[in-house]
PyMOL CGO cylinders between C-alpha atoms (Angstrom):
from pymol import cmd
from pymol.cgo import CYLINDER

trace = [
    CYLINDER, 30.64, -14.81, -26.75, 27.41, -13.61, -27.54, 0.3, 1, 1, 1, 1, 1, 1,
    CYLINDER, 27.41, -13.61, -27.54, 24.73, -12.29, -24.85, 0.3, 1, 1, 1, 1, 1, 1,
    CYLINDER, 24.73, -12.29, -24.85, 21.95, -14.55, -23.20, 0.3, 1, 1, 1, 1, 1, 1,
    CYLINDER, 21.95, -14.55, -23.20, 18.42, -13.51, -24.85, 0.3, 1, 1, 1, 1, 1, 1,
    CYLINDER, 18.42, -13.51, -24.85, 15.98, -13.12, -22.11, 0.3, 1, 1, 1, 1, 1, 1,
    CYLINDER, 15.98, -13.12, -22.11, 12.62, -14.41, -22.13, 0.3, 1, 1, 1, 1, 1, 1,
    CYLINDER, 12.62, -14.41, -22.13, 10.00, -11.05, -21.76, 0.3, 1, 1, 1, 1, 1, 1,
    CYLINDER, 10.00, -11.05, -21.76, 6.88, -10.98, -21.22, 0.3, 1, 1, 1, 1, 1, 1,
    CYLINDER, 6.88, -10.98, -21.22, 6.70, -6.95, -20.88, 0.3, 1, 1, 1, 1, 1, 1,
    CYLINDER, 6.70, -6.95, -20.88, 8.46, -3.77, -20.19, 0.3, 1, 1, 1, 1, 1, 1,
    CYLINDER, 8.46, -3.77, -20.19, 6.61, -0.63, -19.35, 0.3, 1, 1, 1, 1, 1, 1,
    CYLINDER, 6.61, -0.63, -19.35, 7.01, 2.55, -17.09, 0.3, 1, 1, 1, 1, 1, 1,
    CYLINDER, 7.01, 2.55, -17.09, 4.67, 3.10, -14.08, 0.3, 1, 1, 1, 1, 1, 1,
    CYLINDER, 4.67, 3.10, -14.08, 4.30, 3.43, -9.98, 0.3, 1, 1, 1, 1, 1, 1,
    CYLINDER, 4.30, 3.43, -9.98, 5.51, 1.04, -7.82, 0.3, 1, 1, 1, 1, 1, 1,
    CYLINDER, 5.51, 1.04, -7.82, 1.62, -0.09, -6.63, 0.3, 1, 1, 1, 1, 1, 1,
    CYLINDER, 1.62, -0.09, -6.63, 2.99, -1.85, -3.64, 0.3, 1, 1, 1, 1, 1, 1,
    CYLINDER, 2.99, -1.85, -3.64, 5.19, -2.26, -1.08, 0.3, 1, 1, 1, 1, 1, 1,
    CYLINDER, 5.19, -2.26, -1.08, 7.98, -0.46, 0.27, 0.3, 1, 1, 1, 1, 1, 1,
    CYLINDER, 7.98, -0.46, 0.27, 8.39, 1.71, -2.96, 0.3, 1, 1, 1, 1, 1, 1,
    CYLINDER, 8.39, 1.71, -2.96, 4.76, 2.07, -3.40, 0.3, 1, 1, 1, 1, 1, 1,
    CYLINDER, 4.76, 2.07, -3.40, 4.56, 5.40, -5.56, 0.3, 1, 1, 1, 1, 1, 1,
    CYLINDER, 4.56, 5.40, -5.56, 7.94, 5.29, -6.73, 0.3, 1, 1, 1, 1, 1, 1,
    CYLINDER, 7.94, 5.29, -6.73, 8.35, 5.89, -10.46, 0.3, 1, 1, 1, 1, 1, 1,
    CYLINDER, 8.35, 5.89, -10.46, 9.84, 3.03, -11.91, 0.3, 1, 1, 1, 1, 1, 1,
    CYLINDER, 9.84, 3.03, -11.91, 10.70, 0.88, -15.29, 0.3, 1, 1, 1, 1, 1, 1,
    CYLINDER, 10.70, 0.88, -15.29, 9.42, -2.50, -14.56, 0.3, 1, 1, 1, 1, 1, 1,
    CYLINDER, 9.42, -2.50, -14.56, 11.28, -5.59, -16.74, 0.3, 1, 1, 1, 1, 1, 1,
    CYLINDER, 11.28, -5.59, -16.74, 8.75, -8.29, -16.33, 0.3, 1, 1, 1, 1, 1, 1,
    CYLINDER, 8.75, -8.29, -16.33, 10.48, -11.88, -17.07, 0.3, 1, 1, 1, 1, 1, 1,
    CYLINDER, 10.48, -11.88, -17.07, 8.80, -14.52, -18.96, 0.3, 1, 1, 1, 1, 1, 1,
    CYLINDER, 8.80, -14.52, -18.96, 7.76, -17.69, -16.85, 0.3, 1, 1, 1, 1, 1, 1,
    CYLINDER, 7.76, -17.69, -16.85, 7.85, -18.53, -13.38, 0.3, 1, 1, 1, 1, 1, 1,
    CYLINDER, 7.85, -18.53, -13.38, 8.18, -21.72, -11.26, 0.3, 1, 1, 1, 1, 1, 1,
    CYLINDER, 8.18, -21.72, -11.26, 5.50, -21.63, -9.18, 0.3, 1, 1, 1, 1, 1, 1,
    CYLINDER, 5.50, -21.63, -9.18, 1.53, -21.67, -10.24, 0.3, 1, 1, 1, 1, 1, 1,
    CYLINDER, 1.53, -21.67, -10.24, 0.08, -19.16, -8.05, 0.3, 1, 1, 1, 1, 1, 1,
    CYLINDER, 0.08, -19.16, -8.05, -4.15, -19.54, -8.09, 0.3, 1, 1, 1, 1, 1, 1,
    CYLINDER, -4.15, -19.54, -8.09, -4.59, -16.19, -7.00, 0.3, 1, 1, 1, 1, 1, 1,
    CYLINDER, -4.59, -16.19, -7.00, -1.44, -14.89, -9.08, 0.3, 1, 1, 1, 1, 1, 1,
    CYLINDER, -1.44, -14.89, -9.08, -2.79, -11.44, -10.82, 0.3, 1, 1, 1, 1, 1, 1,
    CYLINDER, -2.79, -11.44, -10.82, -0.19, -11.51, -13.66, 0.3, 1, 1, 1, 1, 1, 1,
    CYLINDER, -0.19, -11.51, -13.66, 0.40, -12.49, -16.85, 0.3, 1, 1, 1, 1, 1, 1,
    CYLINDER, 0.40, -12.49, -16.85, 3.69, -13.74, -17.22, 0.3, 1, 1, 1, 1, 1, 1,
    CYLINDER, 3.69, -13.74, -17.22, 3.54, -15.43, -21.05, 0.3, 1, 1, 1, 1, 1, 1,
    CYLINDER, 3.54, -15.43, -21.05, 6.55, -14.95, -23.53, 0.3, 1, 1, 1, 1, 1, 1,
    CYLINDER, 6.55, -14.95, -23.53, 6.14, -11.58, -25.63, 0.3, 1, 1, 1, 1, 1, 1,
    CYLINDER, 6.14, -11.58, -25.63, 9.58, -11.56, -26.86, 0.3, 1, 1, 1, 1, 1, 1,
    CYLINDER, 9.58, -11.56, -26.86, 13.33, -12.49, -26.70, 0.3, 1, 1, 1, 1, 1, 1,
    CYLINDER, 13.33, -12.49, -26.70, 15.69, -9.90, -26.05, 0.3, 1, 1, 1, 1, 1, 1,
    CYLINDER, 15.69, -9.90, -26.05, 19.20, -9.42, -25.02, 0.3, 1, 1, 1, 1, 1, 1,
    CYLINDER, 19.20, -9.42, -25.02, 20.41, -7.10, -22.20, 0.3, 1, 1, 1, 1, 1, 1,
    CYLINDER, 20.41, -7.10, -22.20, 21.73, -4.35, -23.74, 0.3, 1, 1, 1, 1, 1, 1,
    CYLINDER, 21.73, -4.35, -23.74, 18.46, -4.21, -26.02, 0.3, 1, 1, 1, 1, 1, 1,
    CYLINDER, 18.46, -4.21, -26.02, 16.68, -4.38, -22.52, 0.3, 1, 1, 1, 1, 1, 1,
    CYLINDER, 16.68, -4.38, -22.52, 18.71, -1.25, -21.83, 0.3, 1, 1, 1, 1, 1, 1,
    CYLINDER, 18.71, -1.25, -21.83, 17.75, 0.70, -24.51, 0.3, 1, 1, 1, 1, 1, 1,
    CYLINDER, 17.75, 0.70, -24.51, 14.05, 0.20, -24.06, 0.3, 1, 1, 1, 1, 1, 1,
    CYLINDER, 14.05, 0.20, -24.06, 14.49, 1.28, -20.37, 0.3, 1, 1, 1, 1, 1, 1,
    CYLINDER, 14.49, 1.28, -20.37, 16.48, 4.66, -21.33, 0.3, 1, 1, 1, 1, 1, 1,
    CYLINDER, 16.48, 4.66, -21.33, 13.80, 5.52, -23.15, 0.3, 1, 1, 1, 1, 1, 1,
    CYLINDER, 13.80, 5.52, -23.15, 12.10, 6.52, -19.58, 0.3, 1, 1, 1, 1, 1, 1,
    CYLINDER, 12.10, 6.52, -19.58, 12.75, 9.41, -17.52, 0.3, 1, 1, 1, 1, 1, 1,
    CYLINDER, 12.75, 9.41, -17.52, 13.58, 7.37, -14.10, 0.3, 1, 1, 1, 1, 1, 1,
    CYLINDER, 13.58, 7.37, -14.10, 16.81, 5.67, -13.04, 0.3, 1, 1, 1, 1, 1, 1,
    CYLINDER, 16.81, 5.67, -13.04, 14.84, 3.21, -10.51, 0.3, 1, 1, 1, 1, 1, 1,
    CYLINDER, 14.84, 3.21, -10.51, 14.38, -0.25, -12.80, 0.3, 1, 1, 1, 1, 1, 1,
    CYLINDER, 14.38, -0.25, -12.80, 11.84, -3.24, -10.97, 0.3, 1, 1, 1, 1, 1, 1,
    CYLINDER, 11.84, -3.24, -10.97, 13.07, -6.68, -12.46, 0.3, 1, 1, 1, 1, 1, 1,
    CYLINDER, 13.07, -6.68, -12.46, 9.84, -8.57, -11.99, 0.3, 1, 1, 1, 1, 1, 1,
    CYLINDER, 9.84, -8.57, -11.99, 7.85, -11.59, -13.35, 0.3, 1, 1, 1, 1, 1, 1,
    CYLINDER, 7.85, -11.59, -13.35, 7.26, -14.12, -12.98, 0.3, 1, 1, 1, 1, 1, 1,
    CYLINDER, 7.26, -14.12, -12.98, 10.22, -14.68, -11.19, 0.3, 1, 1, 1, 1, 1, 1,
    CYLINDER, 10.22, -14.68, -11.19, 13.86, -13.30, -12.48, 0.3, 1, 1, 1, 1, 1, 1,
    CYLINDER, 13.86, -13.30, -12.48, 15.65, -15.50, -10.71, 0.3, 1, 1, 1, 1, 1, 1,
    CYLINDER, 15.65, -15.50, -10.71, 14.63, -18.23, -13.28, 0.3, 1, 1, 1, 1, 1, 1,
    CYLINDER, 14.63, -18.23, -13.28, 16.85, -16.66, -15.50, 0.3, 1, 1, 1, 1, 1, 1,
    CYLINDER, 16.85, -16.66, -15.50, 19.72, -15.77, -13.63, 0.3, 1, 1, 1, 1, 1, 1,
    CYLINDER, 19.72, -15.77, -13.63, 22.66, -15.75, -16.05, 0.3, 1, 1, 1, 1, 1, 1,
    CYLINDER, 22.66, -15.75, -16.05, 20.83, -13.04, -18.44, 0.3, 1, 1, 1, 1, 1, 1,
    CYLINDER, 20.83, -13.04, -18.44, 19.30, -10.80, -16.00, 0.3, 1, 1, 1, 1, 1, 1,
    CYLINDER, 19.30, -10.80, -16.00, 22.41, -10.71, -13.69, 0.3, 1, 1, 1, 1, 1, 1,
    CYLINDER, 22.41, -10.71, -13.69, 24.22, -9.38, -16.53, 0.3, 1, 1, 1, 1, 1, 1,
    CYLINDER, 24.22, -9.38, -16.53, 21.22, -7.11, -17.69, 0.3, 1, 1, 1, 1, 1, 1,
    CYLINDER, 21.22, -7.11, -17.69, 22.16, -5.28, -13.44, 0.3, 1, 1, 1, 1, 1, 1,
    CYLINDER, 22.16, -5.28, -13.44, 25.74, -4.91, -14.49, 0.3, 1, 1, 1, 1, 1, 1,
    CYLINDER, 25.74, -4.91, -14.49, 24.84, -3.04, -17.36, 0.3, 1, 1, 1, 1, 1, 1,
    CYLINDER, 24.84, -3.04, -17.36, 21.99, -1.07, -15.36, 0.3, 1, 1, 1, 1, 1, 1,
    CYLINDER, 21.99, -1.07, -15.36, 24.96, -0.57, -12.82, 0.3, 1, 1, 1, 1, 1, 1,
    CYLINDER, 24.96, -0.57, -12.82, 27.39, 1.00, -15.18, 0.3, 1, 1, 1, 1, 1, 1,
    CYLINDER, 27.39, 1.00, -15.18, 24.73, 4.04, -16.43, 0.3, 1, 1, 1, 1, 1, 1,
    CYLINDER, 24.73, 4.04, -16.43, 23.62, 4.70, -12.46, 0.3, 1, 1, 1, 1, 1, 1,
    CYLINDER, 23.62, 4.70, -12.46, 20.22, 2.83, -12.30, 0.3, 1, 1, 1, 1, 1, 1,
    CYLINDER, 20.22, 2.83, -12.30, 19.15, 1.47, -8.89, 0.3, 1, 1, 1, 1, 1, 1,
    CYLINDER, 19.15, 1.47, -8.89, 17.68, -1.76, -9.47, 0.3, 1, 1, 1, 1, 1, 1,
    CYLINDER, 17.68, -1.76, -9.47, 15.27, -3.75, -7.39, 0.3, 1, 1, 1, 1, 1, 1,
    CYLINDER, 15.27, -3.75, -7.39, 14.00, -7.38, -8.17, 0.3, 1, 1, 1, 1, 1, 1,
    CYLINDER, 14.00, -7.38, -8.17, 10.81, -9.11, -6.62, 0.3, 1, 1, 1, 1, 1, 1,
    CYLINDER, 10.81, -9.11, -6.62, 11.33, -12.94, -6.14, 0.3, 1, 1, 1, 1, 1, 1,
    CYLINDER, 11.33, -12.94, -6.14, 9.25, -15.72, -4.75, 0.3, 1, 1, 1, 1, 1, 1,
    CYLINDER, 9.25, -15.72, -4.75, 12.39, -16.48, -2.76, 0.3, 1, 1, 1, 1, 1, 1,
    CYLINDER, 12.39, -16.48, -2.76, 13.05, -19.89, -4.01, 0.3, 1, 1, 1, 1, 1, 1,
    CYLINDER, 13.05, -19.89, -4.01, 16.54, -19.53, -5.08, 0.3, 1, 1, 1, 1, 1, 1,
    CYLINDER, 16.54, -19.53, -5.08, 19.12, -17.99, -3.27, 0.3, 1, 1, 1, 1, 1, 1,
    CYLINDER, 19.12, -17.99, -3.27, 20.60, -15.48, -5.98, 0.3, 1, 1, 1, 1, 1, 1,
    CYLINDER, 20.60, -15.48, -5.98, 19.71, -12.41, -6.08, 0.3, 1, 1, 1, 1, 1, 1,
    CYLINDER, 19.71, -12.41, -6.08, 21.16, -11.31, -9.20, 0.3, 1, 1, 1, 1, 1, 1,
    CYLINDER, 21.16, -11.31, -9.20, 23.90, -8.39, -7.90, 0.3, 1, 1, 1, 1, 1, 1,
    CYLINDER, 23.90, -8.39, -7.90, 20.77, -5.99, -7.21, 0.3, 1, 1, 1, 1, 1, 1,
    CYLINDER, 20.77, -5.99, -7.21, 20.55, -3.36, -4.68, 0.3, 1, 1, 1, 1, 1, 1,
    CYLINDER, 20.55, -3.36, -4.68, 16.92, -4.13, -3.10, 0.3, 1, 1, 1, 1, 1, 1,
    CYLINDER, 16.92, -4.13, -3.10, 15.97, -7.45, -2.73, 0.3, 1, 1, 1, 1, 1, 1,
    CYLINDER, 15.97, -7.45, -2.73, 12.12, -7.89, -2.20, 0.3, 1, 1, 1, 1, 1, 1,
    CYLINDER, 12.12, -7.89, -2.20, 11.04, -11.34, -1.20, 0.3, 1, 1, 1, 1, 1, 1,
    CYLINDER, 11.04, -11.34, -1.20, 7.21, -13.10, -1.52, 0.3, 1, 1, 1, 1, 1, 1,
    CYLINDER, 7.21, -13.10, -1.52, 7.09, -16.53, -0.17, 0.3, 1, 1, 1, 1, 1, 1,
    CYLINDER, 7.09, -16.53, -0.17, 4.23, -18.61, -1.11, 0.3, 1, 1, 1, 1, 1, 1,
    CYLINDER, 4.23, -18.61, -1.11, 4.27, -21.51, 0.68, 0.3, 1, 1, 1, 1, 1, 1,
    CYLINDER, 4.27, -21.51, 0.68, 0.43, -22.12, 0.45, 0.3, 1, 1, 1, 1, 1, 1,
    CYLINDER, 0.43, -22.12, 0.45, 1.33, -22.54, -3.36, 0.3, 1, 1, 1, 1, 1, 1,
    CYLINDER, 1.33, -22.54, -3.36, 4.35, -25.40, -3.12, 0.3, 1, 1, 1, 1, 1, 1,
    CYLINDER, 4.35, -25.40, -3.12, 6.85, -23.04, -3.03, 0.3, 1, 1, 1, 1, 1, 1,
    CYLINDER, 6.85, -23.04, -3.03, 10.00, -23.57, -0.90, 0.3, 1, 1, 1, 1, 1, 1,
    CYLINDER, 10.00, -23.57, -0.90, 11.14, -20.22, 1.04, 0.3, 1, 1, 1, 1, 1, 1,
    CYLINDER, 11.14, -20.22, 1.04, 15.14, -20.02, 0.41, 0.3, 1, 1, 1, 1, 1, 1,
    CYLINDER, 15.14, -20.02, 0.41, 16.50, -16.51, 0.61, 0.3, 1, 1, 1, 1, 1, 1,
    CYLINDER, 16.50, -16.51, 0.61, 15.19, -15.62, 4.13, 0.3, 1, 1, 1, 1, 1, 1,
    CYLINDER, 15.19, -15.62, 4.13, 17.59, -12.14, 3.98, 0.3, 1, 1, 1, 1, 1, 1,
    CYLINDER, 17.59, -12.14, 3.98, 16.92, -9.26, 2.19, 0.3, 1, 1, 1, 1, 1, 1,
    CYLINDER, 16.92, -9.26, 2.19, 15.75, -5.53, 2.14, 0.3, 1, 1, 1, 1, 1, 1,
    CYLINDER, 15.75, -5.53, 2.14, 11.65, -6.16, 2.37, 0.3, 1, 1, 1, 1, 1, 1,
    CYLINDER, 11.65, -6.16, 2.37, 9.57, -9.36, 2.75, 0.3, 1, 1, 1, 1, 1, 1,
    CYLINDER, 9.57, -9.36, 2.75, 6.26, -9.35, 1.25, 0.3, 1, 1, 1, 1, 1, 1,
    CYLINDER, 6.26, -9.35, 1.25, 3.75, -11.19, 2.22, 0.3, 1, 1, 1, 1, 1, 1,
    CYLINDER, 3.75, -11.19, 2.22, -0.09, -11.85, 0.68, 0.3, 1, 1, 1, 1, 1, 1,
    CYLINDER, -0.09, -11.85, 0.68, -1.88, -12.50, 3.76, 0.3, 1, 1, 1, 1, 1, 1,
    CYLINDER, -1.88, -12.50, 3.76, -3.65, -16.22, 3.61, 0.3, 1, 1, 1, 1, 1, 1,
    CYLINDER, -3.65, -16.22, 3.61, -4.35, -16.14, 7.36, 0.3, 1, 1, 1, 1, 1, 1,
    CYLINDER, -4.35, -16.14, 7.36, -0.34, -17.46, 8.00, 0.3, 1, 1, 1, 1, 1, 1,
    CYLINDER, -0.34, -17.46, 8.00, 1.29, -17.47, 11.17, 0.3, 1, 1, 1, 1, 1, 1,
    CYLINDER, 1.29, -17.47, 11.17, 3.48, -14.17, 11.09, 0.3, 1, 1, 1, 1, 1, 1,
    CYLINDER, 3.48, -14.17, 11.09, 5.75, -14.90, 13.93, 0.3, 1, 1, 1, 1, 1, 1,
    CYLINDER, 5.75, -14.90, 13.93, 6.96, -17.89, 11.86, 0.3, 1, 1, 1, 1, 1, 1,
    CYLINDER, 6.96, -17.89, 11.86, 8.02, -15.28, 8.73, 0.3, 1, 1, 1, 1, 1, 1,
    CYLINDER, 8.02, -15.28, 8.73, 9.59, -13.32, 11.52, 0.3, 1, 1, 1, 1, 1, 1,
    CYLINDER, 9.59, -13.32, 11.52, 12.51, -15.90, 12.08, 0.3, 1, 1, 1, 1, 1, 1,
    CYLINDER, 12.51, -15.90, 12.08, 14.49, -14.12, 9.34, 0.3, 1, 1, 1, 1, 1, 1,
    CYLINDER, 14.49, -14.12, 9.34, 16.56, -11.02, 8.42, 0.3, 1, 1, 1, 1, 1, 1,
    CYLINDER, 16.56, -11.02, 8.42, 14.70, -8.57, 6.49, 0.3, 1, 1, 1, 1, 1, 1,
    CYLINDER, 14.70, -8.57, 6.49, 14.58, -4.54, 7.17, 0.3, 1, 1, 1, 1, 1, 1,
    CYLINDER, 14.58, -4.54, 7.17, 10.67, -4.13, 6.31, 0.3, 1, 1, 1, 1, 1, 1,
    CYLINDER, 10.67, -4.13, 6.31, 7.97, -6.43, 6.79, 0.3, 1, 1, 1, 1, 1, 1,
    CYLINDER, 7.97, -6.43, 6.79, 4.74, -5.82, 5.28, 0.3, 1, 1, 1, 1, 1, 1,
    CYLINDER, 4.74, -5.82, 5.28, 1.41, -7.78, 4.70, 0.3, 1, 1, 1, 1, 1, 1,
    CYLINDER, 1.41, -7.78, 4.70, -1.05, -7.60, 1.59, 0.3, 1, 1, 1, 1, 1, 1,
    CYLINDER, -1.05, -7.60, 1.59, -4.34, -8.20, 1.30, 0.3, 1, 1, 1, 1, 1, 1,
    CYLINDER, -4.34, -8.20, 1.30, -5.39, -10.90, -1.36, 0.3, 1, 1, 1, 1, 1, 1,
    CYLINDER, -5.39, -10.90, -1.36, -7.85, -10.12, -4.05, 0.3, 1, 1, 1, 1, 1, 1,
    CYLINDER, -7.85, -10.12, -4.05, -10.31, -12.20, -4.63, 0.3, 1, 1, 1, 1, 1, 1,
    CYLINDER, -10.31, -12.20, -4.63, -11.66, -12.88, -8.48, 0.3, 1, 1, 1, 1, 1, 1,
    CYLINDER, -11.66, -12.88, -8.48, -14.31, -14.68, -9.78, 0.3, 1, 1, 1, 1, 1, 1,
    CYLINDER, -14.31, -14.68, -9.78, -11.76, -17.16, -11.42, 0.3, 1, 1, 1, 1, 1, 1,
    CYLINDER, -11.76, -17.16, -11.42, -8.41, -18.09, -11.03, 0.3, 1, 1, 1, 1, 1, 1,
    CYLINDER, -8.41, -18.09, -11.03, -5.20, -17.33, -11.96, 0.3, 1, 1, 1, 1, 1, 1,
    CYLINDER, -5.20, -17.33, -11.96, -6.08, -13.48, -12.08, 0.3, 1, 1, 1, 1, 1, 1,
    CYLINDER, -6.08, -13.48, -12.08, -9.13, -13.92, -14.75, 0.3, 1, 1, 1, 1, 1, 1,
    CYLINDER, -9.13, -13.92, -14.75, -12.83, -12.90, -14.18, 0.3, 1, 1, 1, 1, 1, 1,
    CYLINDER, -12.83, -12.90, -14.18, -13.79, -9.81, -11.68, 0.3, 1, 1, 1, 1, 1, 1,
    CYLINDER, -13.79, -9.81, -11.68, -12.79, -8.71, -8.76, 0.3, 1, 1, 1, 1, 1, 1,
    CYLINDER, -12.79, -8.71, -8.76, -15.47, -10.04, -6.24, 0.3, 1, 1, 1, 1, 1, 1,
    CYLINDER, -15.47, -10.04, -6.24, -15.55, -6.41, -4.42, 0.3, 1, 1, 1, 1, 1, 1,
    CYLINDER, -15.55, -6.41, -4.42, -17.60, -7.72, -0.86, 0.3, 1, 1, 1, 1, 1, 1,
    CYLINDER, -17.60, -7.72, -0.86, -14.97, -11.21, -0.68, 0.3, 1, 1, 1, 1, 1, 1,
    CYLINDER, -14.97, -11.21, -0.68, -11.86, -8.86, -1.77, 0.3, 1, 1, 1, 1, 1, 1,
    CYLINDER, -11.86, -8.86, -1.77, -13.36, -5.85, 1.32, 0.3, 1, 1, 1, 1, 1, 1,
    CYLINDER, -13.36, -5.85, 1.32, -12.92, -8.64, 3.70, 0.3, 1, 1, 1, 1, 1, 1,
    CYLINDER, -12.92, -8.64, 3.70, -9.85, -10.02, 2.84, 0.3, 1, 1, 1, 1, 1, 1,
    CYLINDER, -9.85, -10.02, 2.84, -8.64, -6.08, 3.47, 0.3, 1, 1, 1, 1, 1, 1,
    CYLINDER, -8.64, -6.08, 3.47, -10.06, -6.18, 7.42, 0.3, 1, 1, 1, 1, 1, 1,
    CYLINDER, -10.06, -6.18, 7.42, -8.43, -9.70, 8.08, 0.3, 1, 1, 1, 1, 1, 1,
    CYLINDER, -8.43, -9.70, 8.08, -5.49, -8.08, 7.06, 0.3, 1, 1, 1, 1, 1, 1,
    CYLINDER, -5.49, -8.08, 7.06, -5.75, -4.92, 8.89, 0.3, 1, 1, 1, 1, 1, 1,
    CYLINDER, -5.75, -4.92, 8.89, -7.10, -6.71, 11.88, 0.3, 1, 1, 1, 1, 1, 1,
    CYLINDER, -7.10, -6.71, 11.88, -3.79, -8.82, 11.73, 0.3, 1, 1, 1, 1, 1, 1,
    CYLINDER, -3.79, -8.82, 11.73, -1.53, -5.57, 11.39, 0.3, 1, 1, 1, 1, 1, 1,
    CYLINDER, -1.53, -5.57, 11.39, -2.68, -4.11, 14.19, 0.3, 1, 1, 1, 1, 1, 1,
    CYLINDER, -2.68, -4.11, 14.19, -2.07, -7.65, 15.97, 0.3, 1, 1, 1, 1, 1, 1,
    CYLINDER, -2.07, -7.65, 15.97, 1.33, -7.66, 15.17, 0.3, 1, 1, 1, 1, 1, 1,
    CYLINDER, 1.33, -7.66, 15.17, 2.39, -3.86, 14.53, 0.3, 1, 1, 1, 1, 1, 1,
    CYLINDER, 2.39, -3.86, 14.53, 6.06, -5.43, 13.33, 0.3, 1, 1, 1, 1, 1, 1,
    CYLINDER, 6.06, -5.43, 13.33, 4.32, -5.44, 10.32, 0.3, 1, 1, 1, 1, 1, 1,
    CYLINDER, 4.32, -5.44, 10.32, 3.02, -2.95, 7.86, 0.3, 1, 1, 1, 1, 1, 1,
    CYLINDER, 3.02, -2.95, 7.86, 0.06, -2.62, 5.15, 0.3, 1, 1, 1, 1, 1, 1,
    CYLINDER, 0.06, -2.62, 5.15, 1.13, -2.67, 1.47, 0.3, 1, 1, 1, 1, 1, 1,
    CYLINDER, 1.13, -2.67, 1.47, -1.80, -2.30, -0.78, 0.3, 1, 1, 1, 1, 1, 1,
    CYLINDER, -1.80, -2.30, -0.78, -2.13, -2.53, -4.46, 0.3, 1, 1, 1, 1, 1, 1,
    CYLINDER, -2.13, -2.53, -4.46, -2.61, 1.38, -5.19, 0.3, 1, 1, 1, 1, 1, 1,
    CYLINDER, -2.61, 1.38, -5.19, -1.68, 0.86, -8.72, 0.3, 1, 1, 1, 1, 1, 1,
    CYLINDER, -1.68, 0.86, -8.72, -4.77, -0.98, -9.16, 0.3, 1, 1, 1, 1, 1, 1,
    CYLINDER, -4.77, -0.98, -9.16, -7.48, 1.55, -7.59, 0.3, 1, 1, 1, 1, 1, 1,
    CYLINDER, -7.48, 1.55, -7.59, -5.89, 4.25, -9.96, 0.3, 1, 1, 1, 1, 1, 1,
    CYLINDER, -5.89, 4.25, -9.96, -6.04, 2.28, -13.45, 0.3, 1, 1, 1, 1, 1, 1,
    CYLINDER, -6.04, 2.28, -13.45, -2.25, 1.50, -13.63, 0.3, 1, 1, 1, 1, 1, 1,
    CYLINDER, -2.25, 1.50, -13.63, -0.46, -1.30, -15.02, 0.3, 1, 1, 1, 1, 1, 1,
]
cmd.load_cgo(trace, "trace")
């Protein structure tokens, strides 16, 4: 039987920006498409190419680290190809992560599980257990994301551009504020913690 061809938008080596594994070096396998149409969604998700998991393997061994970010978009769209993409990460040693909008309930066979609800955007929050829950901060009532089972919690400030979707610039004074509601919330509920888009303020992908 052959191999599922996944839908790619990118694969590239960086930092972790954000999050619990913010400054962690890391190959990041961005998936093509996503369910959800975020307006303040930073990311371009569109189909680059089609590849199959073991040709997804040999682009990440070509990188020094062993810690592999299955992004998108969301992976869980394409379950069947990248859960077979982590056995194959498995069997040479990588630790993989994925980041999901949380709308499905699979989480591929990976060994961190980071979670980003966005109900503000129509999206229904599913998996409620997992390693980290991430949050882009809207103003939402935290205690209500608390009734789950997650081992970090952390809050992000949005940024704010001059157009949606992720185009135009970042509107620095609108973007400075949304970082004090956020702080001002953290310290409100100190369950929480600040993740902040670091990759960003140094020039990385």
């Amino acid at each position: 039987m052959s191999e599922p061809l996944l839908r790619i938008s990118e694969i590239f080596y960086s930092l972790q920006g954000e999050g619990f594994h913010s400054g962690t070096p890391a190959v990041f396998v961005r998936g093509a498409g996503c369910n959800l149409a975020c307006v303040f969604c930073d990311t371009d998700f569109s189909l680059k190419e089609r590849l199959s998991p073991e040709e997804i393997v040999e682009r990440i061994a070509e990188h020094p680290a062993k810690f592999v970010i299955l992004t998108g978009g969301d992976p869980a769209i394409q379950a069947a190809g990248f859960r077979r993409l982590v056995e194959l990460l498995h069997e040479r040693g990588y630790y993989v992560a994925m980041e999901t909008n949380g709308t499905s309930q699979d989480t591929l066979g990976v060994d961190w599980v980071t979670v980003s609800p966005k109900l503000s955007q129509g999206g229904q929050w599913l998996l409620r257990k997992g390693h980290e829950l991430k949050l882009v901060y809207e103003g939402q009532d935290l205690s209500f994301f608390e009734d789950s089972d997650f081992g970090h919690y952390l809050l992000q400030p949005k940024e704010i551009r001059t157009g949606t979707f992720g185009k135009g610039d970042r509107d620095v004074a609108a973007t400075h504020r949304e970082w004090e509601r956020t702080v001002a919330a953290l310290l409100a509920h100190p369950r929480w913690k600040l993740s902040f888009q670091i990759h960003k303020e140094l020039g990385l992908r």
